[in-house]
N, C-alpha and C positions, 0 to 999 in steps of 0.2 A: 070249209073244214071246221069241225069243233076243236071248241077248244082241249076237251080230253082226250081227242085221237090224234094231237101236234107230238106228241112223246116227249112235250115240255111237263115239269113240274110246277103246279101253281104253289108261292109260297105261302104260308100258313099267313090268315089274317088278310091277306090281299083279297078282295074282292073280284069276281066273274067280270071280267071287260068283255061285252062284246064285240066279236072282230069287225074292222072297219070292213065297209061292202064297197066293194070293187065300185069303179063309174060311178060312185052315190055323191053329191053335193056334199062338205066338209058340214054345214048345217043341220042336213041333216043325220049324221052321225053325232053330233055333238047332243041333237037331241035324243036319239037314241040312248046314246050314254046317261045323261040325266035322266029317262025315263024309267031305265034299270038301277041305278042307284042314287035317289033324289039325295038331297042334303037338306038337313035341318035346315031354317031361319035361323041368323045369326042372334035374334032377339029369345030365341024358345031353346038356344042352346045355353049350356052352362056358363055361368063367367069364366069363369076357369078356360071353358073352350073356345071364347072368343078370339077369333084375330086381334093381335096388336093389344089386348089386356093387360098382358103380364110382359112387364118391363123388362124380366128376366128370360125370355122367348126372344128375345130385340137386342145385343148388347150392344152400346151406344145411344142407344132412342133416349130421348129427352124427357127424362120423367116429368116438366113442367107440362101445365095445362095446355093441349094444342089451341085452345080458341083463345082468341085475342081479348076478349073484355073478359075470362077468368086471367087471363097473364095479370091484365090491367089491374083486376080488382086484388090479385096476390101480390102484386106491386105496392098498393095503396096500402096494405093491411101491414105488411112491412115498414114503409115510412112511418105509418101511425104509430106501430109499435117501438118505432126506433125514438120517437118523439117525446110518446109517452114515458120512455123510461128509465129518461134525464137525460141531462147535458152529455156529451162526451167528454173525455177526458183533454185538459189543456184548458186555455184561456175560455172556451163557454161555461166553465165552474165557476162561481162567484168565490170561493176561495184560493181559487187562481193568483187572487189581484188581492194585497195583503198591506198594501200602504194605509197608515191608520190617519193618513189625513184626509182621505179622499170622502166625500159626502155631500150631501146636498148644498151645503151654509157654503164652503169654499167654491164647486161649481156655480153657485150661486151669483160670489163677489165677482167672478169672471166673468162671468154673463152679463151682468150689471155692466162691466166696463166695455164690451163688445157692445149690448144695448144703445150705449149710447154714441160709441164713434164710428159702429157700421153706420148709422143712416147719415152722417154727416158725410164717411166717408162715397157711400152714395149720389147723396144731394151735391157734390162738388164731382165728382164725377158727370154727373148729367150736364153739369154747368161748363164742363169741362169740351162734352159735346155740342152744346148749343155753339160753343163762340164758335166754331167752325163754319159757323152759319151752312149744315149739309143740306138744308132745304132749300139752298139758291142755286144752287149748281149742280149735277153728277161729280165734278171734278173735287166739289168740296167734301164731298159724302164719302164716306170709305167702309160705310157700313150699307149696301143696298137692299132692297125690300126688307128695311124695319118698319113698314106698314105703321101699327097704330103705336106703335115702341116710340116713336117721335111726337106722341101728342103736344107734348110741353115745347116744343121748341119757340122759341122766339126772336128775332134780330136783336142779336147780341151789342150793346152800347159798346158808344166809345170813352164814358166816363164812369166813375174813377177810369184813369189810365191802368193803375195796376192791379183793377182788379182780377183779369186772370190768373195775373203774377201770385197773388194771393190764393184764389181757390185752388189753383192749383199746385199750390205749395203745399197749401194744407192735405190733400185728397194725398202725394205724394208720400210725405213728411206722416201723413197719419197710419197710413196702409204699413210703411214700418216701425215706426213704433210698435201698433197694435200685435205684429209677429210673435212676441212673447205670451202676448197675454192669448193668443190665439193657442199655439201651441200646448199651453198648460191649462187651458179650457180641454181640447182635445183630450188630454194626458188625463182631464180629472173624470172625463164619462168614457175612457176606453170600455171599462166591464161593459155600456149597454150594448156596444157595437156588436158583441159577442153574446147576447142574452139568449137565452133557452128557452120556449123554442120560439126560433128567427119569428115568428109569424104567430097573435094569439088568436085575431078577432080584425075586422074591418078596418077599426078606428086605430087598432094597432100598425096593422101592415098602414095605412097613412102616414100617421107618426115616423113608421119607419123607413119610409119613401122618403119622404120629406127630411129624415135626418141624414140620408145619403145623398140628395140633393145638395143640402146644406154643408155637408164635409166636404165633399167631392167641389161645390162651388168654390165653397170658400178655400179650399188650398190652389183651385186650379186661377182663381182671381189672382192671389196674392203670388202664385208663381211667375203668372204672366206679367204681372205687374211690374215684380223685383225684378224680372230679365227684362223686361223691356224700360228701366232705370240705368241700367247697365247696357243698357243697347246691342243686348244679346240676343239673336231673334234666330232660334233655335227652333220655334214651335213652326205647324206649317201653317200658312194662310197671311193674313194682316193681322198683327198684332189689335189697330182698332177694331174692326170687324170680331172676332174672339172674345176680346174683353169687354164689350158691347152686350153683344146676348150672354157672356157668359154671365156678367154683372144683372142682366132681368133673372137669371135662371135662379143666381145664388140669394136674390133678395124677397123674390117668389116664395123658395124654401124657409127661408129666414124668417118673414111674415107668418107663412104656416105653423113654423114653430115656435116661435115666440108665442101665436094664439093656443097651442097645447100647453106649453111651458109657464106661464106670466105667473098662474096662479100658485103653483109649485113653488116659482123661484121668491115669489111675496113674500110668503111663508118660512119659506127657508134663510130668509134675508133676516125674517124676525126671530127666528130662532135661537140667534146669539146675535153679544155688540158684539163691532167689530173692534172697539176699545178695549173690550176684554183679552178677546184673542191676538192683539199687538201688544200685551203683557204676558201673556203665556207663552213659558220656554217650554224646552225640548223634552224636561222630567217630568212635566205637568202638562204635556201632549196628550190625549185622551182621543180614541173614535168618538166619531157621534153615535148619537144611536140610532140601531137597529132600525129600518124603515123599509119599505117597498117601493124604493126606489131604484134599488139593485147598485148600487152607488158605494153603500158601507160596506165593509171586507167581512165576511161573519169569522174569519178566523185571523184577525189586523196583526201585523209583527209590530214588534218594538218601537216606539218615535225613533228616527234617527235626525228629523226638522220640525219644527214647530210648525204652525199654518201661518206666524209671523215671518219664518223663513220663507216659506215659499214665496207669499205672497212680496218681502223685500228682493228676494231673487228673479221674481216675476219683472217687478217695477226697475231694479235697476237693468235689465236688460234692452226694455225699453228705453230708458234716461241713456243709455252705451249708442245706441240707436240712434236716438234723438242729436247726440252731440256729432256723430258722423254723417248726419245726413241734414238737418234743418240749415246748414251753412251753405249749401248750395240756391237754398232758394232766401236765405236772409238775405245773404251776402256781408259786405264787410269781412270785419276780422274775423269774423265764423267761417268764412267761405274753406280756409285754411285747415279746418278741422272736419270739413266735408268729407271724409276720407270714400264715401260710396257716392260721391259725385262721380257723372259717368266719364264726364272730360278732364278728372285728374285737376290742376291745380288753373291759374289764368294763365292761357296760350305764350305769354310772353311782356315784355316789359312795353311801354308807350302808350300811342293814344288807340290802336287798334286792337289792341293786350286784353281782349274782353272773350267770353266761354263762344264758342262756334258749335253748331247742331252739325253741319256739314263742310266739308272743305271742295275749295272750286276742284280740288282732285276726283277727289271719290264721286262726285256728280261727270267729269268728261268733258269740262272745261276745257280748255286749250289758249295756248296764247292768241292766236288769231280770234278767237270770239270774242277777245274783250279788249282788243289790238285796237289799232288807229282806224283799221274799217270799222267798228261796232258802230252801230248806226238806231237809236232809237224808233220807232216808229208810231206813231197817237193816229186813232181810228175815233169819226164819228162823224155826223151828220155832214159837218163845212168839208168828208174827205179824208184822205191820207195825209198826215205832214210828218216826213223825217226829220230827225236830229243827229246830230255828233255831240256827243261830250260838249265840246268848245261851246255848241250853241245853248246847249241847255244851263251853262255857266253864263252865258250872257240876261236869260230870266230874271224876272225878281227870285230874289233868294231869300225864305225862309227857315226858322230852325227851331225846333222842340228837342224838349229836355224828356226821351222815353225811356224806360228799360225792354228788354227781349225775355221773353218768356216761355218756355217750351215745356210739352207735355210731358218729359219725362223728369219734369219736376225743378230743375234748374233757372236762374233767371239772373240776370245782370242788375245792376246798379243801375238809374237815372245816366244814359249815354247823349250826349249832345250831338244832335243831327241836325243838318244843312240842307239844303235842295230847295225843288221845285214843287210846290203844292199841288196834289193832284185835284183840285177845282179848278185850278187856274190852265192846267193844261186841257180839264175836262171843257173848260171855257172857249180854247183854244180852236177844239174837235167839236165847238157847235153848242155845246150846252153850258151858255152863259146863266143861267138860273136853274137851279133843284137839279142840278146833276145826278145822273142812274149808278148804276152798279157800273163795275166796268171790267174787264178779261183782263188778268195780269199773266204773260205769260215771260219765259224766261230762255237761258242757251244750255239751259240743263240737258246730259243726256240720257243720263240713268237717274235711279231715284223717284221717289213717289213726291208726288206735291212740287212738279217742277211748274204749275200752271195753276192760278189761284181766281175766284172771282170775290171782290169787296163788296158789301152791299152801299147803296147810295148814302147811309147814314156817316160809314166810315169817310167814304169818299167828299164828301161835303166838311168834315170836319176839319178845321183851320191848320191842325198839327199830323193831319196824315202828309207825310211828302213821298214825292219821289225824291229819294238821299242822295248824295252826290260825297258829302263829307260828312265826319263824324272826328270830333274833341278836336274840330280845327283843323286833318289834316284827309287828304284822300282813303276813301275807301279803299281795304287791302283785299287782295285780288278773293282770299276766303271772307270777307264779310261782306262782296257782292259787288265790287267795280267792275266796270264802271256808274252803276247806278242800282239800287236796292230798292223795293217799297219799304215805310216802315209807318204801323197806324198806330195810335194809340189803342192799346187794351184786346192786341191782335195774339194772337198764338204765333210761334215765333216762325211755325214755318210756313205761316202764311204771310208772313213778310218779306215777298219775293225777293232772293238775288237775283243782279245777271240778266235783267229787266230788259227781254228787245222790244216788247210791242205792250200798248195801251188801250184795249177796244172799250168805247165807253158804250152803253145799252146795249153791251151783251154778256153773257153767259158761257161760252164756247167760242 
């Protein structure tokens, strides 16, 4: 049938369909239909009449560029232009930051004093690691796979006696003091942290790598440092292990930038005495000038401190520091004013009345492990031979005059110890000449460092003993009864308590 004899109406503007044919394949009606009314190419039609053109034909359609490297490229054209035209408002404005002391000469004088007490505080630190002697044992290392990080190590002496006592005083003793001076270093280059824009050129983004390195090291050193003085072990992992790499990572950056920085800071050091500016008060405060350092405030408020204040407010925080804490590792009449010593004041009055690292509690001591059974045991060549107490008191009996020195900065006075010389038992176990290393292990049962290895140098030396007494009277059941090691120039918690067994040429 046609379509003009159906006694339908075609409406105005629709197009002649022709009717579909009965039995015919869907394909070919479809061409059919295309063959009676073709359509333009969407390329020969008008823009106007293209599909999907006109934003306003689509409501919701995403007027952004469908293809991904135009998104990309209108991405990029935006950050550039957000970059290009200027800081944001807030701390990336250099008039932001309006203190009229802040400038190269006073970052400078901070620098200067960080320059010199980071690498000390470094260099005692490494020395710090070495006496643990980690390259003789697993059990002594608490830092694994430092691969070439351990170049320097060496077997650590047993003379001076107190020289751990010392480095490690200092390394302690130095790390707070310098807290002031660090912080008002920080305080005096906040504006670059925030500079415009973050990123100019290669040599820039370095610098600026390297100066986030360096912040970031340096507070996470000094944090872990001060909790672990305090024996607050709050962070996750081993305090050694953390402070270990974190200390390559932060002196890494520190190297890096000092070689950006050295020349800057020369200059800037000559730029003013500093006997001038320990004369000048607070009315006669002055910015420096203007430089491209990003440093000077281009719009500085009022002096309300001189750069002699700071700088005396700097120092004496330091010296506040200095007097609450260098007493722990002087000792004497300082000890008293230790106030950040982490054991509080001496344990108690007598001859045992000296600072303790651990108590036989909090290790899982029990009266039975250090009761009338405890039983010595010495491993070596000639065999097993047990001990009791009684018999180890029958030995000859020697005594050295040592202090206890412990990493978290602490250390005793010269304590008088008693015992049995560990050559003479290593004599005992078969090695009558040039006696080895030897296995110290203990009745610890929680705790790290309950098992310790000496090396042959310690072990041969006349004043390592295995203690038995100390200022004349028995060892108290916290400073290691019935029997302790104690070496000259040892770290203090590798002076075993609580001492059952003696394996001499071995390691484990």
């Amino acid at each position: 049938m046609d379509a003009d004899d159906s006694g339908e109406d075609v409406p105005p503007g629709v197009p002649d369909v022709p009717p579909r044919r009965a039995n015919v394949p869907a394909e070919e009606n479809a061409d059919a239909a295309a063959e009676e009314n073709p359509q333009p190419a969407a390329e020969s039609r008008p823009a106007a009449e293209r599909p999907g053109d006109d934003p306003a034909a689509h409501p919701g359609a995403d007027p952004r560029p469908a293809n991904r490297a135009q998104r990309d490229s209108a991405r990029g054209t935006r950050v550039r232009a957000a970059l290009t035209a200027g800081p944001p408002p807030g701390p990336a404005r250099p008039e932001f930051w309006r203190s009229p002391l802040r400038g190269p000469w006073l970052t400078s004088v901070f620098g200067l004093i960080l320059l010199i007490g980071i690498p000390v505080m470094f260099v005692t630190g490494l020395l710090s690691y070495a006496a643990y002697n980690p390259d003789l044992a697993p059990i002594n290392d608490q830092t694994p796979n430092k691969g070439w990080l351990g170049f320097y190590l060496f077997s650590w002496p047993t003379d001076p006696s107190w020289l751990y006592r010392l480095t490690q005083g200092v390394h302690v003793t130095l790390g707070v003091v310098l807290v002031p001076v660090l912080l008002a270093k920080l305080w005096s280059v906040i504006p670059k942290l925030f500079s415009w824009p973050p990123v100019r050129n290669a040599a820039h983004a370095l610098e600026r790598l390297s100066l986030l390195l360096l912040v970031g090291g340096a507070l996470f050193e000094f944090v872990t440092g001060l909790l672990n003085i305090e024996l607050h072990y709050i962070f996750p992992g081993s305090f050694y292990t953390l402070h270990f790499y974190g200390a390559w990572v932060f002196i890494g950056a520190f190297v890096v930038h000092i070689a950006f920085r050295i020349p800057v800071m020369t200059r800037s050091l000559r730029s003013r005495r500093l006997r001038t500016e320990l004369r000048t008060s607070v009315s006669e405060t002055r910015p420096e000038p203007a430089d491209d350092s990003g440093l000077v405030s281009p719009r500085p408020a009022a002096a309300t401190m001189s750069r002699r204040g700071a700088l005396g407010a700097v120092g004496l925080g330091s010296l506040v520091l200095f007097a609450v804490t260098a007493g722990q590792s002087i000792g004497g009449s300082l000890r008293r004013t230790a106030l950040l010593a982490p054991h509080g004041q001496e344990p108690g009055p007598g001859p045992n009345g000296f600072q303790i690292n651990k108590t036989a509690a909090s290790v899982g001591i029990r009266a039975a492990d250090i009761g009338a059974n405890w039983r010595l045991v010495v491993r070596g060549p000639s065999g097993e031979h047990t001990f009791t107490r009684e018999q180890l008191l029958l030995l000859p009996q020697h005594s050295a005059a040592l202090p206890i020195a412990c990493v978290e900065g602490w250390s005793t006075s010269d304590q008088h110890w008693s015992g049995v010389r560990l050559r003479d038992l290593a004599a005992m176990a078969g090695y009558r000449e040039d006696p080895p290393e030897v296995f110290v292990d203990s009745a610890e049962r929680g705790g790290s460092f309950s098992s310790t290895v000496l090396r042959a140098n310690q072990v041969r030396d006349s004043r390592s003993l295995l203690a038995l007494h100390v200022n004349g009277v028995d060892l108290s059941p916290d400073h290691g009864y019935p029997a302790r090691v104690i070496v000259p120039d040892n770290p203090g918690v590798h002076n075993t308590k609580w001492v059952t067994s003696l394996t001499f040429g071995a390691t484990a």
